[in-house]
MOPAC internal coordinates of N, CA, C and O (Angstrom, degrees):
PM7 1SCF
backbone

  N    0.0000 0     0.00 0     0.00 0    0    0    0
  C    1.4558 1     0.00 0     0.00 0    1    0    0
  C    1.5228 1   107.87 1     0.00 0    2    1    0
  O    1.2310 1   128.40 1   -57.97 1    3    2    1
  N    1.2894 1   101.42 1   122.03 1    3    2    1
  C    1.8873 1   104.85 1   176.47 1    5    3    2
  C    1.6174 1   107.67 1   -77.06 1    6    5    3
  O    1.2310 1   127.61 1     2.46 1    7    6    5
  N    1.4102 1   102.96 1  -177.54 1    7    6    5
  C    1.4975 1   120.59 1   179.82 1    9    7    6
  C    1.6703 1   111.38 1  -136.62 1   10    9    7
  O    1.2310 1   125.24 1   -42.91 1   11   10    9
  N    1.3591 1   107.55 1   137.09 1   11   10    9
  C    1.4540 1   114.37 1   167.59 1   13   11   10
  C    1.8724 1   110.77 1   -93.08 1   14   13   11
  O    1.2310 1   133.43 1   -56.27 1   15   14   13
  N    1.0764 1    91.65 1   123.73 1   15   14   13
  C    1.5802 1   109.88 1   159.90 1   17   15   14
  C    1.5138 1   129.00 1   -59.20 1   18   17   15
  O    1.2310 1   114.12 1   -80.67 1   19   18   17
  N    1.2248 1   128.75 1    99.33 1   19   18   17
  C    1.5187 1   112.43 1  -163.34 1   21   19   18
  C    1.4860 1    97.45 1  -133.48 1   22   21   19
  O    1.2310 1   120.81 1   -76.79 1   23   22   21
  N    1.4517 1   116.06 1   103.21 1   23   22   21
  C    1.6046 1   131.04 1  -176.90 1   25   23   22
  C    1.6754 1    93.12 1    81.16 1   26   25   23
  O    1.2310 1   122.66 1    11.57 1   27   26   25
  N    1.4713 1   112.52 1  -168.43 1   27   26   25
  C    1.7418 1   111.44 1  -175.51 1   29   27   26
  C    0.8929 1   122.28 1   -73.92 1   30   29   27
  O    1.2310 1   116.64 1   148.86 1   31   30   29
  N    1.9405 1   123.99 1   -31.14 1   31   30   29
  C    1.5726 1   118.42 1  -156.42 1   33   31   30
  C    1.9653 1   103.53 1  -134.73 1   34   33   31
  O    1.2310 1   127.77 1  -172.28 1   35   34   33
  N    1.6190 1   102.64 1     7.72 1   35   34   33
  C    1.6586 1   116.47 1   172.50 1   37   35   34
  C    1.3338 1   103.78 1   -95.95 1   38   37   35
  O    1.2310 1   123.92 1   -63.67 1   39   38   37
  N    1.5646 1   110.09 1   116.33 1   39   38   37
  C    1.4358 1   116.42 1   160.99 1   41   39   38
  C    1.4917 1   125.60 1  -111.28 1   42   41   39
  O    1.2310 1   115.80 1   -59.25 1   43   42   41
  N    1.1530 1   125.57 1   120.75 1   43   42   41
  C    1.6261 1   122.31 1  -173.80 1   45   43   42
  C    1.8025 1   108.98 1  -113.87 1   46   45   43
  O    1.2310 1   129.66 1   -65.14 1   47   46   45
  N    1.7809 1    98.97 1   114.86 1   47   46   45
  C    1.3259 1   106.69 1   158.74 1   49   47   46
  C    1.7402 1   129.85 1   -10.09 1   50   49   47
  O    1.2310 1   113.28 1   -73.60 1   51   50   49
  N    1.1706 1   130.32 1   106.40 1   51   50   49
  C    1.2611 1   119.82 1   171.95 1   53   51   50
  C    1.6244 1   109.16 1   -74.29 1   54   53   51
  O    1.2310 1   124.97 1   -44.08 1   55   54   53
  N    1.8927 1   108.06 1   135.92 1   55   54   53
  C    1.5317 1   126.01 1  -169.97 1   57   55   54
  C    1.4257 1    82.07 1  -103.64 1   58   57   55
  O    1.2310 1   142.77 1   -14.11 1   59   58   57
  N    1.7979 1    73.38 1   165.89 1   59   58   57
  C    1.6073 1   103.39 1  -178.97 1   61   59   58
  C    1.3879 1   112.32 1   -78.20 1   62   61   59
  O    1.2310 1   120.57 1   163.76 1   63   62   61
  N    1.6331 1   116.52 1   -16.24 1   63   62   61
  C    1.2686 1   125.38 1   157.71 1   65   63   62
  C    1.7681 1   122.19 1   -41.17 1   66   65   63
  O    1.2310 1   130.67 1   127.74 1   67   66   65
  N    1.3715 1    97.03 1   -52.26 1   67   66   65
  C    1.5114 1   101.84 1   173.72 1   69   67   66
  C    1.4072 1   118.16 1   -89.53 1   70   69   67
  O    1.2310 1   118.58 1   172.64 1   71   70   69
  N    1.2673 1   120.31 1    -7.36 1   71   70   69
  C    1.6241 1   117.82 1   149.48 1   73   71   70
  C    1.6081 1   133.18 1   -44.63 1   74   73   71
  O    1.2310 1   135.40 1   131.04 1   75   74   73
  N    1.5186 1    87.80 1   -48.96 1   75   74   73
  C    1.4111 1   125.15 1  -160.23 1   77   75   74
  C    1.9512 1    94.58 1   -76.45 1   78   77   75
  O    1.2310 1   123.15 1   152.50 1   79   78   77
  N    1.3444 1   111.58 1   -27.50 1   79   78   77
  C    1.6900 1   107.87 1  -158.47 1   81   79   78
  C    1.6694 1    82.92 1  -104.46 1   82   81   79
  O    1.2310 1   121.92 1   136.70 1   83   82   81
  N    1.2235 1   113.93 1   -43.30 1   83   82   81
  C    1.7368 1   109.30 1   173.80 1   85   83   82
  C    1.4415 1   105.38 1   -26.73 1   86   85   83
  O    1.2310 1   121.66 1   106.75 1   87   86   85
  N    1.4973 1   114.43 1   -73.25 1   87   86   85
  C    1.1854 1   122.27 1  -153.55 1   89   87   86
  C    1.8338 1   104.56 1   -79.79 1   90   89   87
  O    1.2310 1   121.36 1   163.30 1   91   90   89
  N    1.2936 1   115.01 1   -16.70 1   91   90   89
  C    1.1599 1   104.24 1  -169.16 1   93   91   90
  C    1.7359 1    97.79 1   -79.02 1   94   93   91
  O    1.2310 1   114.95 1   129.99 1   95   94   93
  N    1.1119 1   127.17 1   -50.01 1   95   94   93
  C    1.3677 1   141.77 1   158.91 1   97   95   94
  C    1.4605 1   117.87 1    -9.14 1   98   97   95
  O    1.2310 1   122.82 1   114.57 1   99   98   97
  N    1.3089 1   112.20 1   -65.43 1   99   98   97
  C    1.1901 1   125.27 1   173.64 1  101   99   98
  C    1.8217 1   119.89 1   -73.39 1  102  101   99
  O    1.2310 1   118.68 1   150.36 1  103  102  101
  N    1.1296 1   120.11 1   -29.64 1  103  102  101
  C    1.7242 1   135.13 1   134.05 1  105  103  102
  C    1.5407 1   104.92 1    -9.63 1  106  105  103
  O    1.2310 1   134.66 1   110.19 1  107  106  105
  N    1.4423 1    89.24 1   -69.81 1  107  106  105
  C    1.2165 1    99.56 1  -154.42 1  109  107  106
  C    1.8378 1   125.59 1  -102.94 1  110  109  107
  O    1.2310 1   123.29 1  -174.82 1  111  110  109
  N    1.5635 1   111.30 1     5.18 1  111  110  109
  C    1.0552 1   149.32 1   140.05 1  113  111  110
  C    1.9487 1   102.42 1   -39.49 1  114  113  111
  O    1.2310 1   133.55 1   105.61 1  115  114  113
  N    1.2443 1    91.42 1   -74.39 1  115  114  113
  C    1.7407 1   108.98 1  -158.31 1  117  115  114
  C    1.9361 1    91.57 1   -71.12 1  118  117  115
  O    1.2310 1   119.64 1   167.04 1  119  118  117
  N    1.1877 1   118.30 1   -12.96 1  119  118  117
  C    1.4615 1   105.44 1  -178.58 1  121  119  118
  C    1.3222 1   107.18 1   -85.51 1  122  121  119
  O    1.2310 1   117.05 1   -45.18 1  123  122  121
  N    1.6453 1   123.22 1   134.82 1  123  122  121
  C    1.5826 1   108.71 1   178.29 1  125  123  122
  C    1.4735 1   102.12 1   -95.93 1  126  125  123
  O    1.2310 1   129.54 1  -166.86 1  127  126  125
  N    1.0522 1    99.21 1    13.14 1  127  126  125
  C    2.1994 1    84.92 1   172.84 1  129  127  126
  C    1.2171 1   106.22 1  -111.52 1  130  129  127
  O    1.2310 1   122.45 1  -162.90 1  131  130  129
  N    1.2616 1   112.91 1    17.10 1  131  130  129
  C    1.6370 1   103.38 1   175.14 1  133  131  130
  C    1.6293 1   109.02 1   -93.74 1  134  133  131
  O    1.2310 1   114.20 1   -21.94 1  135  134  133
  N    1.1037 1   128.58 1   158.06 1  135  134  133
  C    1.6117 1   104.02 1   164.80 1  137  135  134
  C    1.1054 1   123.64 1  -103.04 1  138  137  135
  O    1.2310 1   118.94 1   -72.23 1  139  138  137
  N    0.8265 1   119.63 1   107.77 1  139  138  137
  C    2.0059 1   146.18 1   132.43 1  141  139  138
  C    1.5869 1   105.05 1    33.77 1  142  141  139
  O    1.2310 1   126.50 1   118.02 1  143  142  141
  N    1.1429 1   105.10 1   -61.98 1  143  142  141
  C    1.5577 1   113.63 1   179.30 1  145  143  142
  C    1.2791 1   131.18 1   -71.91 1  146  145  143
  O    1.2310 1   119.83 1   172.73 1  147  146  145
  N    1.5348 1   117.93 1    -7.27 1  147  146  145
  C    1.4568 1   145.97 1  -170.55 1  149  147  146
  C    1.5825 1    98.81 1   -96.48 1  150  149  147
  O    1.2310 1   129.26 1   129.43 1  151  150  149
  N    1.4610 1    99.75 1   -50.57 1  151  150  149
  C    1.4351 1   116.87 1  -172.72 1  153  151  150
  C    1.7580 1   107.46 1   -67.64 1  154  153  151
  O    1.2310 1   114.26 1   146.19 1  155  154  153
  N    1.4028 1   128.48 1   -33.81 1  155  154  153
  C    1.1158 1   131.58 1   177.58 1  157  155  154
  C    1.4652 1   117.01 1   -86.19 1  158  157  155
  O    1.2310 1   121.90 1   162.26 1  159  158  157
  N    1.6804 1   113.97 1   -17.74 1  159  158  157
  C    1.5280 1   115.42 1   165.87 1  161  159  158
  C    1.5602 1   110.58 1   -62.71 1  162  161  159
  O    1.2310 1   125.79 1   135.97 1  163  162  161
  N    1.6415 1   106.48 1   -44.03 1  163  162  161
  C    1.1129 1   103.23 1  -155.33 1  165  163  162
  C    1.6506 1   101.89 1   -83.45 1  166  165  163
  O    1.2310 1   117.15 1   161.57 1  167  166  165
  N    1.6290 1   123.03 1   -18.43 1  167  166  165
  C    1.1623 1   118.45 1  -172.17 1  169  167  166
  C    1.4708 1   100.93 1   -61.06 1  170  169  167
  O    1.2310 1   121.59 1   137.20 1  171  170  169
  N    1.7178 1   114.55 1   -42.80 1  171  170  169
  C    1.2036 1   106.48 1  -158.15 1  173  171  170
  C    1.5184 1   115.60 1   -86.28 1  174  173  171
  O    1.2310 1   117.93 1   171.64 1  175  174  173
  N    1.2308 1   121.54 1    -8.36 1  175  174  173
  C    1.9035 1   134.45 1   147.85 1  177  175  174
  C    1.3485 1   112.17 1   -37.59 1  178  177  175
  O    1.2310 1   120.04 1   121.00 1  179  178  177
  N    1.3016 1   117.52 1   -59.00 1  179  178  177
  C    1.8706 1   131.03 1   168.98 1  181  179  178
  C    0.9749 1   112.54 1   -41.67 1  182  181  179
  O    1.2310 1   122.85 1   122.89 1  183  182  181
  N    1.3627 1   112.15 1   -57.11 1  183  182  181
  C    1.6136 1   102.66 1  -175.57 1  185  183  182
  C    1.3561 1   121.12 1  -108.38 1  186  185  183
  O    1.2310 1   117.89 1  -153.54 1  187  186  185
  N    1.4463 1   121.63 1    26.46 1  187  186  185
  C    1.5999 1   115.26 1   146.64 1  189  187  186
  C    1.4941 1   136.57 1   -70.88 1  190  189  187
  O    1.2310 1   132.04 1   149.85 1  191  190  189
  N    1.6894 1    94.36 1   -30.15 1  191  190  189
  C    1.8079 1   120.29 1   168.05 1  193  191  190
  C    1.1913 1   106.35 1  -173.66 1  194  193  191
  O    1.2310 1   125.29 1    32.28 1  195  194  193
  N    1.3953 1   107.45 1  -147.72 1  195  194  193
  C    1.5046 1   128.43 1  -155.30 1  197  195  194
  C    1.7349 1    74.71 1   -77.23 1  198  197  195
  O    1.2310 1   132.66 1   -31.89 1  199  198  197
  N    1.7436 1    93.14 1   148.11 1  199  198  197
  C    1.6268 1   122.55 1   164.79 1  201  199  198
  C    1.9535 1    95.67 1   -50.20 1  202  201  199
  O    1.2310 1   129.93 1   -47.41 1  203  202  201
  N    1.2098 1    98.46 1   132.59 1  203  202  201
  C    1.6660 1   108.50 1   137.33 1  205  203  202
  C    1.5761 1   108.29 1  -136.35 1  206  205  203
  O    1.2310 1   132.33 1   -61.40 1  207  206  205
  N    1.1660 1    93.79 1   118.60 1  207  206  205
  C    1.6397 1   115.70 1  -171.79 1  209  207  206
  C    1.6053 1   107.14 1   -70.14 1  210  209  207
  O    1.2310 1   129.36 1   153.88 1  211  210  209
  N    1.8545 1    99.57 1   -26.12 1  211  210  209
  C    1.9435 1   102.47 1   178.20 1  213  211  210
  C    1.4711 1    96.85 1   -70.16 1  214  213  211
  O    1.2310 1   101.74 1  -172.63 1  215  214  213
  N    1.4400 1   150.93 1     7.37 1  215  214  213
  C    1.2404 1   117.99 1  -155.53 1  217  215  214
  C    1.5466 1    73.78 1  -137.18 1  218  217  215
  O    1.2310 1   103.74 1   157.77 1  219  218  217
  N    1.1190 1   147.55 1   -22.23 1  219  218  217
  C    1.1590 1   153.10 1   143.34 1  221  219  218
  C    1.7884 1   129.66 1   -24.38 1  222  221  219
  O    1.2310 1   134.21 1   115.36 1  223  222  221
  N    1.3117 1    90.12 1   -64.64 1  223  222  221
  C    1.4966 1   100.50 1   165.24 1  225  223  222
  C    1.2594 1   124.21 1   -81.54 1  226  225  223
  O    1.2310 1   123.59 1   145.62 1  227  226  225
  N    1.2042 1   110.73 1   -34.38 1  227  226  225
  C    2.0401 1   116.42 1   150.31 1  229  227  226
  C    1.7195 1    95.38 1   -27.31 1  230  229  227
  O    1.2310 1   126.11 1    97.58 1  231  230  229
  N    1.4692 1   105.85 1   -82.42 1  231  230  229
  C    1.5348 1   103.62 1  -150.13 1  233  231  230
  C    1.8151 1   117.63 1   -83.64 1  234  233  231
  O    1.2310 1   122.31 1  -162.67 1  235  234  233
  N    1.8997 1   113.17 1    17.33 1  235  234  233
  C    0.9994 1   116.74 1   154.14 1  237  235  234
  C    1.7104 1   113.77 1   -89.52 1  238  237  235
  O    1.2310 1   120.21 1   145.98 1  239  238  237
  N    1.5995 1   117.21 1   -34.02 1  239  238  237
  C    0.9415 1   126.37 1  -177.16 1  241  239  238
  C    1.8870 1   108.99 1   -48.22 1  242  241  239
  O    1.2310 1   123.72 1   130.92 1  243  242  241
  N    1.2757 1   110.47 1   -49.08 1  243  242  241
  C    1.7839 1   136.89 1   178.15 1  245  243  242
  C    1.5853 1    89.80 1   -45.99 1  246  245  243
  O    1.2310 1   120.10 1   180.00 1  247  246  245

């Protein structure tokens, strides 16, 4: 199990939540009918912090 870095000396457990969006990501990377640009919003949501999946489905819903 990895760890996220959050500021210099805060470390937070990696969830199965962010397992689960890793792999879905890359799913959906390799699909060419998905769009590309959806896929790079959401990559870059992941890695600002912890998943929120409500702000997620907001911007699949769009």
């Amino acid at each position: 199990m990895g760890v996220y870095i959050i500021g210099e000396s805060l470390k937070v457990p990696k969830t199965v939540l962010e397992d689960v969006w890793l792999d879905t990501l890359s799913k959906l990377r390799d699909n060419p009918n998905f769009n590309s640009e959806l896929v790079e919003k959401i990559e870059s949501m992941t890695k600002v912090g912890m998943i929120n999946s409500d702000d997620i489905i907001v911007l699949l819903k769009d």
